[in-house]
NUGULUM-571873 format. One line per 8 residues: number of its first residue (from 1); their letters; for each residue x negated, y negated, z negated of N, C-alpha, C, O. Coordinates in Angstrom, 1 decimal. Last residue first. Layout:
<vexkes>
NUM) A) X Y Z X Y Z X Y Z X Y Z  ...
</vexkes>
This chain:
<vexkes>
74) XXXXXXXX) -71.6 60.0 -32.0 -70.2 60.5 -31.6 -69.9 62.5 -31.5 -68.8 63.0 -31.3  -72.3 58.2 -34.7 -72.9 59.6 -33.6 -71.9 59.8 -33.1 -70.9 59.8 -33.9  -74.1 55.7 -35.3 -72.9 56.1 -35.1 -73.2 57.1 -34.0 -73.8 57.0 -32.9  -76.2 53.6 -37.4 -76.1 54.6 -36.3 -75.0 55.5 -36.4 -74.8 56.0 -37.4  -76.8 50.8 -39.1 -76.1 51.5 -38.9 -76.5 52.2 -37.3 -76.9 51.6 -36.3  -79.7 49.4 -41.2 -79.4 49.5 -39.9 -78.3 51.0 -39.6 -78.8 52.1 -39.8  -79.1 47.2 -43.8 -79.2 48.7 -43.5 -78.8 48.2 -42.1 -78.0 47.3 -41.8  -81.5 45.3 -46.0 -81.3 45.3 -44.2 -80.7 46.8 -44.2 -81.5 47.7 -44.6
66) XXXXXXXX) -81.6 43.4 -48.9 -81.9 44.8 -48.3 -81.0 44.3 -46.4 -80.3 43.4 -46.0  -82.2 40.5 -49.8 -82.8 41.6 -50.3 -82.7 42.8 -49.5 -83.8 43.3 -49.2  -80.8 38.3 -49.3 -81.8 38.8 -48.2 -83.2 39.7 -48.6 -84.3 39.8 -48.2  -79.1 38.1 -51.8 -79.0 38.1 -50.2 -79.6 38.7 -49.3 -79.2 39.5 -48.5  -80.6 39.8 -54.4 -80.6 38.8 -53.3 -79.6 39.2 -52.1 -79.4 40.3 -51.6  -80.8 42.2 -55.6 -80.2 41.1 -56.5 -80.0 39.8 -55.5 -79.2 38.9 -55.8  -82.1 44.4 -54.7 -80.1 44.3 -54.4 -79.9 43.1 -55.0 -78.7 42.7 -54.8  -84.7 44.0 -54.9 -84.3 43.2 -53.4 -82.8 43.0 -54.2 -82.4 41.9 -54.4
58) XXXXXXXX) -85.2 45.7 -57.3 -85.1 44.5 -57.3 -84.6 43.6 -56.0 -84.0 42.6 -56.3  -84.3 48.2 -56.2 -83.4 47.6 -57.7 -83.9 46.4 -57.4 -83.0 45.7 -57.1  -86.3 48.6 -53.8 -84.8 48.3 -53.5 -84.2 47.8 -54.8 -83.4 46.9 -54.6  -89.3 46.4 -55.1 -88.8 47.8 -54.4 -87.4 47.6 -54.5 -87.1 46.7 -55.2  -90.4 44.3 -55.5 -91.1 45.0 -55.5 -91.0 46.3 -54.9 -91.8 47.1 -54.3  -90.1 42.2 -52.3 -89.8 42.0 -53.7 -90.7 43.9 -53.8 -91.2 44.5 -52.9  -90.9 40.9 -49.9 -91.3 40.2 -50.8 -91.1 40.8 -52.3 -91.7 40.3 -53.3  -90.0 42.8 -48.2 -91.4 43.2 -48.6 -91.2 41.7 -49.7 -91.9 42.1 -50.6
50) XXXXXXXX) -86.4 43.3 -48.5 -87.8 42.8 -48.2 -89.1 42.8 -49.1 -89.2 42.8 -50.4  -85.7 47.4 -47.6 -86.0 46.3 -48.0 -86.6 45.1 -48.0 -87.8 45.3 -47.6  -83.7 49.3 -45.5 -84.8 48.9 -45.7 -84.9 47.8 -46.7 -83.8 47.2 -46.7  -82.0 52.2 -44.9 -81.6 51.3 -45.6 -83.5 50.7 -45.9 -84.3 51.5 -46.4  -79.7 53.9 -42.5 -81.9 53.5 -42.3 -81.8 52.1 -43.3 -81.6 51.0 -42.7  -77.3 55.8 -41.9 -77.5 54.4 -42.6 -79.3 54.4 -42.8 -79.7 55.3 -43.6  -75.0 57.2 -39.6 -76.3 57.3 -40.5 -76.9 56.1 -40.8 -77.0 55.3 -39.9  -72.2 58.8 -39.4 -73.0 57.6 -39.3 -74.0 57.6 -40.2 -73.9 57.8 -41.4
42) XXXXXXXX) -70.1 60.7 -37.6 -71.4 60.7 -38.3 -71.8 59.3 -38.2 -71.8 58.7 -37.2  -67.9 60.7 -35.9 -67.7 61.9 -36.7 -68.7 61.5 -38.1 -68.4 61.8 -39.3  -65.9 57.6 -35.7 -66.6 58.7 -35.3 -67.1 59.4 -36.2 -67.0 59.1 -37.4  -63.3 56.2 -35.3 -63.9 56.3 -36.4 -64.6 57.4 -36.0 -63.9 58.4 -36.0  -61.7 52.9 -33.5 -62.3 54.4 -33.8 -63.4 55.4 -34.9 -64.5 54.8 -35.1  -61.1 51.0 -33.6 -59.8 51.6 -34.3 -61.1 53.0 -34.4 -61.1 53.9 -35.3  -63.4 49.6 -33.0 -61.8 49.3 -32.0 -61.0 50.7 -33.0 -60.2 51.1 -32.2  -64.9 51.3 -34.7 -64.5 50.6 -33.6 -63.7 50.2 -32.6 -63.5 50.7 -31.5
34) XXXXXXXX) -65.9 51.4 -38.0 -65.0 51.8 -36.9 -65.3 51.0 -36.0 -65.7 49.9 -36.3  -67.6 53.1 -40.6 -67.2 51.8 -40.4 -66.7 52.7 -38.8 -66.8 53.8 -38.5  -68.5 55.6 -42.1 -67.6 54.3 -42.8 -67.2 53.4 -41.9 -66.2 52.7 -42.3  -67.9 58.8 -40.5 -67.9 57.6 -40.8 -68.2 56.5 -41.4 -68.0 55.9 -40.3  -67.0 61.7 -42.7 -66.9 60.6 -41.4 -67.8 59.4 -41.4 -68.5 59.1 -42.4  -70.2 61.3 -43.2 -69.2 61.6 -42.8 -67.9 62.3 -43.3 -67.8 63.2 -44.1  -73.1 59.5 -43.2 -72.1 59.5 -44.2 -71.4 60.0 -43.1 -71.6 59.5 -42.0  -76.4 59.8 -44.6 -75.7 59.9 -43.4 -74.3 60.1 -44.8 -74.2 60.3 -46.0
26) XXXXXXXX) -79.7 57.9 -45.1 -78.9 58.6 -45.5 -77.6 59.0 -44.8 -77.5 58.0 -44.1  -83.0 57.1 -45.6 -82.0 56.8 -44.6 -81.2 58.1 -45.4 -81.7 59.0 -46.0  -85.3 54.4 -47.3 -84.7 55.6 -47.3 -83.6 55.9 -46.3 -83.0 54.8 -46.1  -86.9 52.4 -46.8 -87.3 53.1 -48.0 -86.1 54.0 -47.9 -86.2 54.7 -48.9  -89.1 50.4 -45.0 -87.8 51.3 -44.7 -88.3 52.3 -46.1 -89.4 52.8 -46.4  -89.2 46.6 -45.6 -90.5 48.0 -45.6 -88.9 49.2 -45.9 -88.0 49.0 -46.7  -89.0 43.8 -43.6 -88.7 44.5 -44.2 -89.3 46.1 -44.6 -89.7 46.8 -43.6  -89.6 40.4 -43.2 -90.0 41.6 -43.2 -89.6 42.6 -43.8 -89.9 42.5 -45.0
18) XXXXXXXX) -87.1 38.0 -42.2 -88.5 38.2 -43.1 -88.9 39.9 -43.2 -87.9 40.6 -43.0  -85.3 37.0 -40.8 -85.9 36.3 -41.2 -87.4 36.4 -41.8 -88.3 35.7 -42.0  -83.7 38.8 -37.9 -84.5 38.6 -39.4 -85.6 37.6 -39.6 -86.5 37.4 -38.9  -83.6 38.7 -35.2 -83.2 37.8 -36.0 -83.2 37.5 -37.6 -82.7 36.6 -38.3  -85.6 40.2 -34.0 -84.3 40.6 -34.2 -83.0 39.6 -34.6 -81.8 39.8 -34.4  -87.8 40.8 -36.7 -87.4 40.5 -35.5 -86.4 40.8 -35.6 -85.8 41.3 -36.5  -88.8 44.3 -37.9 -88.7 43.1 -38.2 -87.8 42.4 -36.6 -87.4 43.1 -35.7  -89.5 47.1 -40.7 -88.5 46.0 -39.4 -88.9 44.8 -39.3 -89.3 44.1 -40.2
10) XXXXXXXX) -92.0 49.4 -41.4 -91.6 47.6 -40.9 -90.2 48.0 -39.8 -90.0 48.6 -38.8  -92.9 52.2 -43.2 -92.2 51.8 -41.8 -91.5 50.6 -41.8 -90.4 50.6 -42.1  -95.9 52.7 -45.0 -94.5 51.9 -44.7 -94.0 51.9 -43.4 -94.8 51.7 -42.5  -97.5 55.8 -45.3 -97.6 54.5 -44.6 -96.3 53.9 -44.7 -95.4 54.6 -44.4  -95.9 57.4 -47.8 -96.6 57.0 -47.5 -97.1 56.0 -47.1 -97.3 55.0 -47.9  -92.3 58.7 -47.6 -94.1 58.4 -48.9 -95.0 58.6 -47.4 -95.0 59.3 -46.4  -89.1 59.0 -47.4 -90.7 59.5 -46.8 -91.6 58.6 -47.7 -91.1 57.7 -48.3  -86.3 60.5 -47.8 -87.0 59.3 -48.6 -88.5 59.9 -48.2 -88.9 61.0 -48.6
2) XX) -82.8 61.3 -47.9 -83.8 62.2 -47.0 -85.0 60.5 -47.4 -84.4 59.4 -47.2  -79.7 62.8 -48.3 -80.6 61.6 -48.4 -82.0 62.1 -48.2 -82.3 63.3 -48.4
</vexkes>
């Protein structure tokens, strides 16, 4: 797990509805998720939250509390 300080890094667009500030990315292997049956070696998770609340314990309580963007490494 790997968590940067300082300037915020924004998502947004996309079809999000509202802004999000990137608070930590982390990798999981294998895997968690698949395709078409396939399960690749590395996936890395860029877990952001929305800027409306104060920080990720508070977003998890909402729906449209946290955004993770999945990356799959082959």
């Amino acid at each position: 797990q790997i968590q940067l300080s300082g300037v915020p890094l924004i998502l947004t667009g996309g079809g999000l509805e509202s802004t999000y500030i990137f608070e930590q990315m982390h990798f999981h292997w294998p895997a968690e998720h698949t395709i078409d049956g396939r399960r690749d070696p590395l996936e890395l998770h860029l877990v952001h939250f929305n800027k409306r609340f104060a920080n990720v314990s508070e977003a998890l309580a909402y729906r449209d509390g946290i955004v993770v963007v999945a990356v799959l490494f082959k």
